[in-house]
C-alpha positions in Angstrom: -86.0 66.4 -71.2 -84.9 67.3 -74.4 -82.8 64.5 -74.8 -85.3 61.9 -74.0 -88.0 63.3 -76.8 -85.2 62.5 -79.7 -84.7 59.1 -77.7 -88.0 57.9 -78.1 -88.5 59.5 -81.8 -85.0 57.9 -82.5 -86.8 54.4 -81.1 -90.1 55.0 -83.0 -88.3 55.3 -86.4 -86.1 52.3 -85.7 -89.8 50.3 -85.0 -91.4 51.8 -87.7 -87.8 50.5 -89.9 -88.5 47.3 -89.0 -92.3 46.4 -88.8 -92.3 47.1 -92.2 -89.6 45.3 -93.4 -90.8 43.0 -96.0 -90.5 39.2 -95.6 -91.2 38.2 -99.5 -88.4 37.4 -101.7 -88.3 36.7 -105.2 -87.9 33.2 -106.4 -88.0 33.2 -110.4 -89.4 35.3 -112.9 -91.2 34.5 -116.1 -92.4 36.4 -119.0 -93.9 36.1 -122.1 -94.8 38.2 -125.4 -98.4 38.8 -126.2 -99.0 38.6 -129.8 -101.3 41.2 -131.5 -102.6 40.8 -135.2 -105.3 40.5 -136.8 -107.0 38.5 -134.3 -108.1 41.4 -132.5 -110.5 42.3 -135.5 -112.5 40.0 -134.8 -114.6 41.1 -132.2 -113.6 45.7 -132.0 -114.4 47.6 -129.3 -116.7 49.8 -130.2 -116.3 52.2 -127.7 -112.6 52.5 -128.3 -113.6 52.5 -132.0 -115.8 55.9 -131.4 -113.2 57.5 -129.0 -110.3 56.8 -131.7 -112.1 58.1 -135.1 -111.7 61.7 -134.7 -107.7 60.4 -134.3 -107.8 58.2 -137.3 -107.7 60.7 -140.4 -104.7 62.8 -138.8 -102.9 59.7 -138.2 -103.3 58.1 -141.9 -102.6 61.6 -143.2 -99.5 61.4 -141.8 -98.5 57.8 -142.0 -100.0 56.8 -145.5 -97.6 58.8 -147.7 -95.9 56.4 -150.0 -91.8 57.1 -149.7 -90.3 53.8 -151.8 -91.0 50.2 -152.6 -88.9 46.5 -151.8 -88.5 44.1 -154.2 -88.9 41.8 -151.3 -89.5 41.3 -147.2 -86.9 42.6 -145.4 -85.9 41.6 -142.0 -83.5 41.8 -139.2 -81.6 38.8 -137.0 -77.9 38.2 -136.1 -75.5 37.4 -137.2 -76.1 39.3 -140.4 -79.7 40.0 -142.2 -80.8 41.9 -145.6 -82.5 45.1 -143.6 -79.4 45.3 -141.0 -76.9 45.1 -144.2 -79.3 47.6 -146.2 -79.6 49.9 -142.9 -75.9 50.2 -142.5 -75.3 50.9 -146.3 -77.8 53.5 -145.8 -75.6 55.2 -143.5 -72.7 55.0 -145.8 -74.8 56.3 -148.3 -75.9 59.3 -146.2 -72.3 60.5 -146.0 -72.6 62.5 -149.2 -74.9 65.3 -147.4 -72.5 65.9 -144.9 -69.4 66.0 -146.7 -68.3 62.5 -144.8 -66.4 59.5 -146.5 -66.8 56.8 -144.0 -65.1 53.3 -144.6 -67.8 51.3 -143.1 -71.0 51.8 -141.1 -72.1 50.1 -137.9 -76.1 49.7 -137.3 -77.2 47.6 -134.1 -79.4 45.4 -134.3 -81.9 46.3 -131.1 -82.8 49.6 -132.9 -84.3 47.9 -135.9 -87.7 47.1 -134.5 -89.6 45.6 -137.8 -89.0 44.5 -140.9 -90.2 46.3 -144.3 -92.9 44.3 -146.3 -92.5 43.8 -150.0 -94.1 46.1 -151.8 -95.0 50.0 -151.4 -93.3 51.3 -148.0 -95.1 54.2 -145.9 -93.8 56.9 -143.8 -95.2 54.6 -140.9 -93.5 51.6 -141.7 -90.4 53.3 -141.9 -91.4 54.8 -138.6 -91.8 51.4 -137.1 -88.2 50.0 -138.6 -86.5 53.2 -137.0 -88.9 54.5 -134.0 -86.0 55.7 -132.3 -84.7 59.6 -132.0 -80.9 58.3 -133.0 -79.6 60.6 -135.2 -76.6 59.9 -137.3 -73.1 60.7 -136.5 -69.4 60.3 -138.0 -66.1 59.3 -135.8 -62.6 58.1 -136.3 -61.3 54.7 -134.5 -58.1 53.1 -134.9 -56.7 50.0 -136.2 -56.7 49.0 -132.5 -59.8 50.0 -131.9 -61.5 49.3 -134.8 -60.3 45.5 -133.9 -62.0 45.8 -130.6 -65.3 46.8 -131.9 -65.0 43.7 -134.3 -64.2 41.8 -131.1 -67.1 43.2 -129.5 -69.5 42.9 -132.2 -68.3 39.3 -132.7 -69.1 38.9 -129.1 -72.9 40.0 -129.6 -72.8 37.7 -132.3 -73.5 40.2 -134.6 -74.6 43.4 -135.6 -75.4 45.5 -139.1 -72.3 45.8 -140.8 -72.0 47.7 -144.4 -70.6 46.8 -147.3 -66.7 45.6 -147.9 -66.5 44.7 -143.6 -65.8 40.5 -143.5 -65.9 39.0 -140.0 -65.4 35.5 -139.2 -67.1 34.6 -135.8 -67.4 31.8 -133.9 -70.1 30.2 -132.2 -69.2 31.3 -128.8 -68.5 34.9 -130.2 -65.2 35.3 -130.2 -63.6 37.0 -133.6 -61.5 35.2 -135.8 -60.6 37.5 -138.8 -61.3 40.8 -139.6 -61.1 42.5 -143.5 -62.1 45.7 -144.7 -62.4 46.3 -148.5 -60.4 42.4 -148.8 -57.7 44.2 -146.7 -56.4 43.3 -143.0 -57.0 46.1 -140.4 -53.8 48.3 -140.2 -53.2 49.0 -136.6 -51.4 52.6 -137.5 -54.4 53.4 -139.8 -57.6 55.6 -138.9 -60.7 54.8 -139.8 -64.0 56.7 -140.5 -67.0 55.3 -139.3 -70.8 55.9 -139.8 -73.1 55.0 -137.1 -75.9 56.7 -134.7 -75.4 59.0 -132.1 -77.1 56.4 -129.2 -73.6 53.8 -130.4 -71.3 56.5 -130.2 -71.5 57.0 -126.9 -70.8 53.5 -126.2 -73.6 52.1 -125.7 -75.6 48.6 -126.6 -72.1 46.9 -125.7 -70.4 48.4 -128.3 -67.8 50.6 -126.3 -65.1 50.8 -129.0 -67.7 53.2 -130.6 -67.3 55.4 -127.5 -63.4 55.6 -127.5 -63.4 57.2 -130.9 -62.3 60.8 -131.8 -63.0 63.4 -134.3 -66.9 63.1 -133.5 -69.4 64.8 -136.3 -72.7 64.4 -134.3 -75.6 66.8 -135.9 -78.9 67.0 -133.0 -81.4 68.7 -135.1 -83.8 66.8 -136.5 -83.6 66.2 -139.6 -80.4 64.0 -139.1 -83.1 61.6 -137.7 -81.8 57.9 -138.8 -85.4 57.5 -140.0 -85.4 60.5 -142.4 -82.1 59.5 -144.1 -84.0 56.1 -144.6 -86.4 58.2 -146.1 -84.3 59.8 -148.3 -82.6 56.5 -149.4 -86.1 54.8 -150.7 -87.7 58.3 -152.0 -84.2 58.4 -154.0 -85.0 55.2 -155.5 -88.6 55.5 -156.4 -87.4 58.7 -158.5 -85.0 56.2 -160.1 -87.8 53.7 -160.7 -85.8 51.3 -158.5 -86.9 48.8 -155.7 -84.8 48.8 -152.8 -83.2 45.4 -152.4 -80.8 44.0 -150.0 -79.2 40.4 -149.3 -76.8 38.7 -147.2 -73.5 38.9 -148.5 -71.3 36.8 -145.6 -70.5 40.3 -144.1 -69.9 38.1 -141.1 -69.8 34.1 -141.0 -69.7 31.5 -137.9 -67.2 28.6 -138.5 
């Protein structure tokens, strides 16, 4: 008898299984951004207006503070930009607080998610640059594998590069030259490198940055990427200098 019960239980779930089997399959997918600006003023929710005031002056407290000023708009796009250049010089720059001397600094471009305005630059728009938790970190690659990050950089047609690096790309992203400083890479060399903690461990297609040894990778907060850019630009205001950046044909497509 015993037998028989898990029988039929045994049939049931196999029933169950396959009555509810779904028949739908997907046949495309579509998608779209939605835009927001300052459309959206037009016509303001009152209700959400009321619900969000008690909010508002906590959140401008925090966000309004002035940390630097551009001389100009700075934005982000492959293969090479003004904020992706000035980001990764950032990171170059940042070695001095933790006793680093990196050669060049890597900066990808799906963590820079604005661009800076011209003008005065708040906490909050450095916030929305950097919203990310990455948090700066130093590592050794070789010659070799320098070379294959080029090649894999070259192959996402792009990414922020500091100061000195010279890649030429081509259209289908494969790499044809590489220079650091006006030098070739030296295959017996070692190389410091600058870059966030989220790259180092491979990631965003860039595995070379995962290979690489000797790995200085601070967690607490402070080594937030988006404090060190605040650093940078409250540096610079105490200097009574803009921060400015251009593109310099850190990498080119022939």
């Amino acid at each position: 008898m015993h037998r028989n019960y898990l029988f039929v239980g045994a049939l049931s779930l196999l029933f169950l299984g396959s009555s509810c089997r779904s028949h739908y399959v997907v046949t495309g997918i579509q998608r779209t951004r939605l835009l927001i600006d300052h459309r959206y003023d037009a016509h303001p929710d009152s209700e959400a207006e009321a619900f969000l005031a008690p909010y508002q002056h906590d959140v401008d407290s925090i966000m309004s503070p002035i940390v630097g000023e551009t001389a100009k708009p700075l934005s982000s796009f492959r293969p090479e930009s003004p904020l992706s250049n000035l980001l990764s010089d950032i990171l170059i720059w940042s070695g001095k607080k933790y006793n680093e001397h990196p050669v060049l600094a890597v900066y990808n471009m799906g963590g820079i998610r604005a661009s800076f305005p011209q003008g005065k630059i708040t906490y909050g728009d450095v916030l929305e640059v950097a919203p990310f938790d990455n948090k700066i970190c130093f590592l050794t690659l070789s010659g070799g594998q320098l070379m294959d990050l080029f090649r894999q950089i070259a192959r996402r047609h792009g990414e922020g590069l500091s100061h000195g690096v010279q890649l030429v790309i081509t259209k289908d992203g494969q790499l044809n030259s590489a220079r650091l400083n006006g030098k070739e890479i030296d295959s017996n060399a070692e190389y410091r490198v600058a870059t966030l903690d989220y790259l180092a461990g491979g990631n965003d297609g860039l595995k070379a940055l995962g290979e690489g040894s000797r790995l200085f990778s601070p967690q607490d907060m402070e080594n937030n990427v988006r404090f060190i850019i605040m650093d940078f630009f409250k540096e610079k205001l105490s200097q009574g200098l803009s921060v400015n950046a251009d593109i310099e044909g850190r990498i080119k497509v022939e």
